[in-house]
C-alpha positions in Angstrom: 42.0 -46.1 76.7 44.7 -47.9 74.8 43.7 -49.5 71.0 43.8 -52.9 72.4 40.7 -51.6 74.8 39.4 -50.0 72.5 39.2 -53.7 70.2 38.2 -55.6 73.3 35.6 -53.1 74.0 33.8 -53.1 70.8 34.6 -57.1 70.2 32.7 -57.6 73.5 29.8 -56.1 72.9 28.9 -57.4 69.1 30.2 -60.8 70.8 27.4 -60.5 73.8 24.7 -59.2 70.8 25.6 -62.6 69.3 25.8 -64.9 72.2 29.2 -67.1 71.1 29.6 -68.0 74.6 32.6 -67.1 76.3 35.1 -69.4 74.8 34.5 -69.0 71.6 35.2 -64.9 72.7 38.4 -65.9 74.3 39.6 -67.8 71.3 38.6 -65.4 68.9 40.6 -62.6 70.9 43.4 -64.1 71.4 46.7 -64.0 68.9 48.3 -66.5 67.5 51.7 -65.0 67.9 53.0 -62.0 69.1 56.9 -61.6 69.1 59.4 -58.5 70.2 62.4 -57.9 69.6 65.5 -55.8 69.8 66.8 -53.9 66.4 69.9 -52.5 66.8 72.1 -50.5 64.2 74.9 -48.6 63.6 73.9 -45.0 62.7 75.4 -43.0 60.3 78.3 -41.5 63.4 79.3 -44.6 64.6 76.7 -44.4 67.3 75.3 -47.8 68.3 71.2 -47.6 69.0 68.9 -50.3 69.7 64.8 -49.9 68.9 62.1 -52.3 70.7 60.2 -53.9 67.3 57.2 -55.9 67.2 54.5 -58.1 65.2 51.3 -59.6 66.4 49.6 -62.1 63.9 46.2 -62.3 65.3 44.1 -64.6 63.3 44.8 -67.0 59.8 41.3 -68.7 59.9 40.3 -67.1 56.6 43.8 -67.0 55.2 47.2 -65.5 55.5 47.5 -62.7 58.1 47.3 -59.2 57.0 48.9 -55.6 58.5 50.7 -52.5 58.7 54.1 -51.9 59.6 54.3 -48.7 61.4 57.2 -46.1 62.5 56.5 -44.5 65.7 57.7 -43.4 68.8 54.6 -44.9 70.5 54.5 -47.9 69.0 53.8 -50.4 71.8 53.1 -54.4 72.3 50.1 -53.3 73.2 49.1 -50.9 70.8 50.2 -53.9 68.0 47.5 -56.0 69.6 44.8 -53.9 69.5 45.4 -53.0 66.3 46.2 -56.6 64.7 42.8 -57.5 66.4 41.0 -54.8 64.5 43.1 -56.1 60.9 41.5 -59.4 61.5 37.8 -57.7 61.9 38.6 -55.3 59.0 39.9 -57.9 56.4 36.4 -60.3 57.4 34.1 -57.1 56.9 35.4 -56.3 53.2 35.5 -60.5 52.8 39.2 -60.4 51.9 40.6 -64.1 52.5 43.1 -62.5 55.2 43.1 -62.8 58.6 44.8 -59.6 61.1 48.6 -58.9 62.0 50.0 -55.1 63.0 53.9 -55.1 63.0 56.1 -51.9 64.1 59.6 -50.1 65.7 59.2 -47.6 68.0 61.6 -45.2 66.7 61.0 -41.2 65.4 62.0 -41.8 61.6 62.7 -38.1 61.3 65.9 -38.5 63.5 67.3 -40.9 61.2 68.7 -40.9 58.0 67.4 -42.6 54.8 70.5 -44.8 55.1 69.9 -45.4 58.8 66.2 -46.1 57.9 66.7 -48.4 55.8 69.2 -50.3 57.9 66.7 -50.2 60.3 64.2 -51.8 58.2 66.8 -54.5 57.0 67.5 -55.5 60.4 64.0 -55.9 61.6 63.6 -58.4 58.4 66.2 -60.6 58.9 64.8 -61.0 62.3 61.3 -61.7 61.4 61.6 -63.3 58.0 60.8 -67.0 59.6 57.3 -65.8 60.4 56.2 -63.6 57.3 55.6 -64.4 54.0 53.1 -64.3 50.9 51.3 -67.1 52.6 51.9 -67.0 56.3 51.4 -63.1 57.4 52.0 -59.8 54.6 53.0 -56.7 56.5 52.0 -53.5 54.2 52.8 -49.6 54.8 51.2 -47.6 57.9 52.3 -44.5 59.8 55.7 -43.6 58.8 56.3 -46.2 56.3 55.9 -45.5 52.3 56.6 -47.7 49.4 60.6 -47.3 49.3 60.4 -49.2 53.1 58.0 -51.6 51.5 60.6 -51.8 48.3 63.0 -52.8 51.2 61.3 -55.4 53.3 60.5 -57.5 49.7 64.1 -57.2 48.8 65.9 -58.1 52.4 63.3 -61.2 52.7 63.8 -61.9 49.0 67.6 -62.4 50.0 66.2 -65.7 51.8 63.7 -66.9 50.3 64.4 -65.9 46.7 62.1 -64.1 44.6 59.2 -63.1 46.7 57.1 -59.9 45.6 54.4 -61.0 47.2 55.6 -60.7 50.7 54.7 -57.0 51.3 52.2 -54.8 49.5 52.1 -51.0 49.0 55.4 -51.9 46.9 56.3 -49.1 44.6 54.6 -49.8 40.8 58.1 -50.1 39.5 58.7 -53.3 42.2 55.1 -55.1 41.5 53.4 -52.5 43.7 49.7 -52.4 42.6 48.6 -48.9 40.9 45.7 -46.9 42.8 47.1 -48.2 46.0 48.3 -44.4 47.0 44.9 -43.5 46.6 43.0 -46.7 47.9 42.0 -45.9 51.3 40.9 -42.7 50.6 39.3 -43.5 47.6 37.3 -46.2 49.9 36.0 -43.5 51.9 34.4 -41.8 49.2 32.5 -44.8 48.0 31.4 -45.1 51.4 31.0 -41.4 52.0 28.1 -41.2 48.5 26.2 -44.1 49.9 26.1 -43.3 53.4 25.3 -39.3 52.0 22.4 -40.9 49.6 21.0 -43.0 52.6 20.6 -39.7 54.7 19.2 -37.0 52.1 22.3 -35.2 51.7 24.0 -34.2 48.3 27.6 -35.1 47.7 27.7 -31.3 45.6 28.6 -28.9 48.1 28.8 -31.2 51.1 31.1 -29.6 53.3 34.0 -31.7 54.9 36.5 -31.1 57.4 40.0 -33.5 57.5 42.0 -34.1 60.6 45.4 -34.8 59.1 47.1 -34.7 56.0 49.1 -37.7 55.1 48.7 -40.0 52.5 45.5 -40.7 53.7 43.7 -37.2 54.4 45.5 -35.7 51.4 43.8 -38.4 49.6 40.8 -37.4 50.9 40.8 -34.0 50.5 41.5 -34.0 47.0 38.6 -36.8 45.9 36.2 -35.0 48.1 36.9 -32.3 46.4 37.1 -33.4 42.6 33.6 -35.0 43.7 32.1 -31.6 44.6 32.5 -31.4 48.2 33.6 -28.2 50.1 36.6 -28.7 52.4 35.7 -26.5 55.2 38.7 -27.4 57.8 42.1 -29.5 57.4 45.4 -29.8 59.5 48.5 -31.7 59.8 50.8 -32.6 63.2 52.1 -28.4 63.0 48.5 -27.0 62.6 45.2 -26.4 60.6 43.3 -23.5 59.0 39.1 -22.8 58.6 37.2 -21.2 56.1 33.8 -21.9 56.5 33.5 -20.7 52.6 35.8 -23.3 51.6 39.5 -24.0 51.3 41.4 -23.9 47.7 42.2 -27.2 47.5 44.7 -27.5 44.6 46.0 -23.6 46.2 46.5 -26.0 49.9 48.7 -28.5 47.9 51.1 -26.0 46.2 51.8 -24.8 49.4 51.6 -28.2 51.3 54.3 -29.0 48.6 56.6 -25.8 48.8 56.4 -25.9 52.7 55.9 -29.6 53.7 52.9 -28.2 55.7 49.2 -26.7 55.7 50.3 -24.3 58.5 50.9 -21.1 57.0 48.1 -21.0 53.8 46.6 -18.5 53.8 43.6 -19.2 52.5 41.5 -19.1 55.7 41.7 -18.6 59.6 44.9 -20.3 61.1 44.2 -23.1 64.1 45.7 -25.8 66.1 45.5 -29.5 64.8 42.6 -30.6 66.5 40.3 -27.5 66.2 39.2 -29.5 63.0 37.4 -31.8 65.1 34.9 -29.2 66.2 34.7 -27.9 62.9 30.7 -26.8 61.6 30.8 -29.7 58.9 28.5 -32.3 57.4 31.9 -35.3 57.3 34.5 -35.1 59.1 37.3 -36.9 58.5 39.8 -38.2 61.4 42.7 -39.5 59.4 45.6 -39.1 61.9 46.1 -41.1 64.9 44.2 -43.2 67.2 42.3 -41.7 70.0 41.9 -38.3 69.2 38.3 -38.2 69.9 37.2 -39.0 73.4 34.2 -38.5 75.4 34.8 -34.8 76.1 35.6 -34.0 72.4 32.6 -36.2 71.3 30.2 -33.4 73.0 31.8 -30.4 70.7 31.9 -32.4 67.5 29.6 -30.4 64.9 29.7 -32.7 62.1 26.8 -34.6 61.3 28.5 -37.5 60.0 32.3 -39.1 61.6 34.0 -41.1 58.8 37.0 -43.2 60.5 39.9 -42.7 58.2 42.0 -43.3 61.2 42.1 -46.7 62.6 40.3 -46.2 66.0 39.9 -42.4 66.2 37.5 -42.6 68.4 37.1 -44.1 71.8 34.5 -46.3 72.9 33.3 -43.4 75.5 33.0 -41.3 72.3 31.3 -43.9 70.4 28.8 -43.7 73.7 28.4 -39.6 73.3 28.1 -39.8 69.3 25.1 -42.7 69.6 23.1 -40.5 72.1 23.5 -37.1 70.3 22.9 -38.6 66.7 26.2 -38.2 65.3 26.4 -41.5 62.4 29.9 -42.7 63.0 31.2 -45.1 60.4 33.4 -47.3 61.6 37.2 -47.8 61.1 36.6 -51.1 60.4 34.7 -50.7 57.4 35.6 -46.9 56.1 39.3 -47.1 55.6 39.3 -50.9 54.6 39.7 -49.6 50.7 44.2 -50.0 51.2 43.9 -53.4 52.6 41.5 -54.3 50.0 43.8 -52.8 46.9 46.5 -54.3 49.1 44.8 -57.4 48.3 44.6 -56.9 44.4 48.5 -55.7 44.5 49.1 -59.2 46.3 46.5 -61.5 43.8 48.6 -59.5 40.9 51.9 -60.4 42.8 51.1 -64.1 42.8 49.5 -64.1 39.1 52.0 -62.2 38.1 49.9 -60.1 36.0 49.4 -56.1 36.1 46.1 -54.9 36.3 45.4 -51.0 35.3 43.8 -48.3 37.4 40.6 -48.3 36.0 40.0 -52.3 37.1 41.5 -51.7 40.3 39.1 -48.8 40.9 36.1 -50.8 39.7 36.7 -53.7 41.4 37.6 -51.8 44.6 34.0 -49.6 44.5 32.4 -53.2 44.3 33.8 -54.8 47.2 33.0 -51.4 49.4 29.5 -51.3 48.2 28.8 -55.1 48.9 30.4 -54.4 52.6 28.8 -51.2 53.2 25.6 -52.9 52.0 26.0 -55.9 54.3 27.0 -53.8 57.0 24.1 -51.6 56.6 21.7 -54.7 56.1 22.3 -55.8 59.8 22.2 -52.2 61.1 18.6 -51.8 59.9 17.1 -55.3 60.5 18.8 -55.3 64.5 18.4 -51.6 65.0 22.5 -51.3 66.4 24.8 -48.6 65.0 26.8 -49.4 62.2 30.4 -50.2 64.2 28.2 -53.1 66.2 27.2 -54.0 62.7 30.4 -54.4 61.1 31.7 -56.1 63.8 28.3 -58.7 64.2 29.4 -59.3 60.0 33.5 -59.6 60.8 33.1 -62.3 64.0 30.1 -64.7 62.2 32.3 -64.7 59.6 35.3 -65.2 61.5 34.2 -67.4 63.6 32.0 -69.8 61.1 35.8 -70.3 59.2 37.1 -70.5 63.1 34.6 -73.8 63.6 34.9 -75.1 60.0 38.4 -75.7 60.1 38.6 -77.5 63.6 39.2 -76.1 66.8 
């Protein structure tokens, strides 16, 4: 199941809970936009290659549109959809006044050179510069894209339009970037992570955690989880993972993750493929790679009493299905990782003020906004009995859809 299934799936079924009616369904899942086109570059031997790149701006109801810009091989109209669909749900559950775009090339970064890369990026600017901007649609980093990309798109779109900071976010703090935006998302699931922990009985001292990746995200992660007194029981990256039911070093892992670009190898536990994680004997697990990676199979091994979406969609609607009748609490993607849009959000306010706040009043105001959310979110779980992802998404599309019929059909 694709992530635009996945979307329509879960869309569908809050939607029905609510009884819109069916054309208030079909014009809330349908984009405003979606264009594709063709990037081509010279690399770095002369060589002439062209990439397939994309954006999808889903929804501006509640305000400029919102999203990633992602470097993958996989990257698909499709897969944009799905995912712009879920930015639009995401920004309305947190109450950001965004709506939801996804942008991306379908290209393996690590074939290309930095200078290839950033032609790359160029390019695909100067072909969508029309249709982005700090007040129409703000792309942001995703898989495969950091803040020097970020640092690119401002400056190539800067080039026509003058000054413009405030067209991207995840910028580095040298070029307006916000700080606490490396940390944000993870540091979003940790606020969620103590109150969902609290609501259940369980102690965030020696809570044991296992992480399914280790990008910027599950790196993230694994460190605040840690610093907070949790055990990190299991991680792994794209080249493998390691176990120790006794707990992992954690500042040990990054030395090595730093000398050797990978987990594999530490040796500070029981080596393992990438998604052995998933089955790990945890309280939290953490899916913070890809989309998809847990399906209904998978759903049936998982040991972890708790699934907290780091990923956007990790897990598939089947799962969802497998999770709900076993017990397993899943917190959705929609609300757990929402803490980078949301300092995405402050980097952006700070861009248009042009102000500078410091980390301590980014953190603050980003626990507040999680809290309220998680709060809301949790409010409609209880009172309607229906799991939390139906919850967030019952929140997202009243909202949505109230700022939908305000402004005129």
């Amino acid at each position: 199941m694709t992530s635009a299934d996945s979307a329509h799936t879960y869309f569908t079924k809050a939607a029905r809970i609510m009884d819109v009616g069916e054309r208030i369904e079909t014009l809330l899942m349908t984009p405003t936009r979606e264009l594709r086109v063709q990037v081509s570059i010279e690399l770095d031997n002369g060589e002439i290659r062209t990439f397939p790149g994309y954006r999808c701006q889903h929804d501006n109801a509640r305000g400029p549109m919102k999203g990633g810009l992602r470097y993958h091989p996989d990257v698909s109209s499709e897969e944009i959809h799905g995912l712009a669909s879920l930015m639009t749900w995401k920004t309305a559950v947190v109450n950001l006044p965004f709506g939801g775009a996804k942008g991306g090339i379908a290209v393996d970064p690590g074939t290309l050179s930095l200078k290839e890369l950033e032609r790359l990026t160029r390019k695909f600017v100067d072909q969508m510069h029309e249709v982005i901007g700090p007040t129409r649609d703000i792309p942001g980093p995703d898989v495969n894209t950091n803040p020097q990309v970020m640092a690119w798109v401002m400056d190539q779109y800067s080039k026509y339009h003058g000054h413009s900071p405030a067209v991207v976010t995840g910028k580095p703090v040298e070029l307006y970037g916000s700080r606490g935006r490396d940390s944000a998302t993870a540091r979003g699931l940790l606020v969620v992570c103590r109150q969902i922990l609290q609501d259940v009985g369980l102690p965030m001292k020696g809570m044991r955690f296992a992480v399914q990746g280790f990008g910027n995200v599950g790196s993230h992660v694994a460190r605040l989880f840690h610093d907070a007194g949790g055990v990190l029981v299991a991680v792994s990256d794209v080249n493998g993972g390691i176990t120790n039911p006794r707990g992992i070093d954690v500042p040990g892992l990054f030395e090595h993750v730093r000398r050797n670009g990978t987990v594999k190898g530490f040796g500070g536990g029981e080596a393992c493929d990438s998604n052995a994680v998933l089955v790990a004997d945890c309280d939290v697990l953490v899916p913070s790679a890809m989309g998809g990676v847990i399906d209904k199979h998978l759903a049936k091994d998982v040991r972890a009493r708790i699934v907290l979406e780091g990923a956007n969609a990790p897990c598939t609607p089947e799962a969802d299905a497998v999770f709900e009748e076993r017990g397993v609490l899943v917190v959705p993607d929609i609300l757990a990782n929402a803490g980078g849009v949301t300092v995405s959000y402050f980097e952006w306010v700070q861009n248009l003020q042009h102000v500078t706040w410091d980390e301590e009043r980014v953190n603050t105001e980003l626990e507040r906004i999680m809290s309220e959310a998680y709060e809301k979110v949790g409010q409609i779980s209880r009172s309607r009995k229906l799991p939390l992802r139906t919850s967030a998404y019952v929140l997202a599309i009243g909202r949505v859809g109230k700022a939908t019929v305000l402004r005129g059909i």
